[in-house]
N, C-alpha and C positions, 0 to 999 in steps of 0.2 A: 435605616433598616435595623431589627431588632434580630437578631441571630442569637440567639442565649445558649452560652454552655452553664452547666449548674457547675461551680468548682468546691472542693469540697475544703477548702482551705484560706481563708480570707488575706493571707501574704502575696498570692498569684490572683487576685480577683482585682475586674475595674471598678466595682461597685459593689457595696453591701444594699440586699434589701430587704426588707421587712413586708409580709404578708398580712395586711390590717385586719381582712376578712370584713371589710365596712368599706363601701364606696363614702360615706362621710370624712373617712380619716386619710384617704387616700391621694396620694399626688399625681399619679397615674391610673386609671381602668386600664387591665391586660385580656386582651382575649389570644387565649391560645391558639395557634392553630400549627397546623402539619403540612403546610406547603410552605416553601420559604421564599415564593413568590408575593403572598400576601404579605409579609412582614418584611419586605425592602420598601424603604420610605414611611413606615410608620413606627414610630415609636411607641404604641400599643398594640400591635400584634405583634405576641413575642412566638418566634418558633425556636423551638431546643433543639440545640443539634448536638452531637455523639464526639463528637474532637473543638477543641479548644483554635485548633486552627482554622476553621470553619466559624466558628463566632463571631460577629462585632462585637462584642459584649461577654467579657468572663463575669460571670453573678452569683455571688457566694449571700447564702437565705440565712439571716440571722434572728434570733430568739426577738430579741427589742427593739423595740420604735426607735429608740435612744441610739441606740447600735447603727443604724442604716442611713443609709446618704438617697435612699429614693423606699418612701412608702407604697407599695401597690395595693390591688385590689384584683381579684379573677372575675371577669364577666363572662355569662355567656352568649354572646353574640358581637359578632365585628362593630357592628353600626354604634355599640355603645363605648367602645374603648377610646383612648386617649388621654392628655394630661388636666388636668382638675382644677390645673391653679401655674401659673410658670414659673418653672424650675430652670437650675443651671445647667442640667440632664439634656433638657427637649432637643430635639435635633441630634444628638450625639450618641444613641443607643445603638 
């Protein structure tokens, strides 16, 4: 499940990532959504939720490729998200 809290501070975060803005460069396709239904068992639909307790996932959004331990990309629609290529991530967001 992807439960994403945004944290604003990369000491308290389980992951740094970086937003490619190119499905090319990307290790996961993310499609947003606002049910946290859709995003238990998928590790591309991320839903953001409002408390850190509520998260699988603390995700702290940093400036560089360099910087991040999982590259994304934003898609708009479900059917197109998921991982790109396998990572050490998959399954654990």
């Amino acid at each position: 499940m992807a439960l994403i809290y945004n944290v604003g501070w990369g000491g308290v975060a389980d992951i740094r990532v970086f937003d490619a803005g190119s499905q090319g460069l990307a290790d996961l396709l993310v499609w947003r959504c606002n049910d946290q239904g859709f995003a238990r068992g998928n590790d591309g639909a991320w839903c953001f939720v409002d408390s850190s307790g509520l998260a699988t996932t603390r995700a702290w959004f940093v400036d560089s490729r360099g910087q991040a331990d999982l590259v994304i990309c934003y898609v708009s629609s479900q059917g197109l998200c998921g991982w790109r290529r396998s990572h050490s991530l998959a399954g654990r967001l």
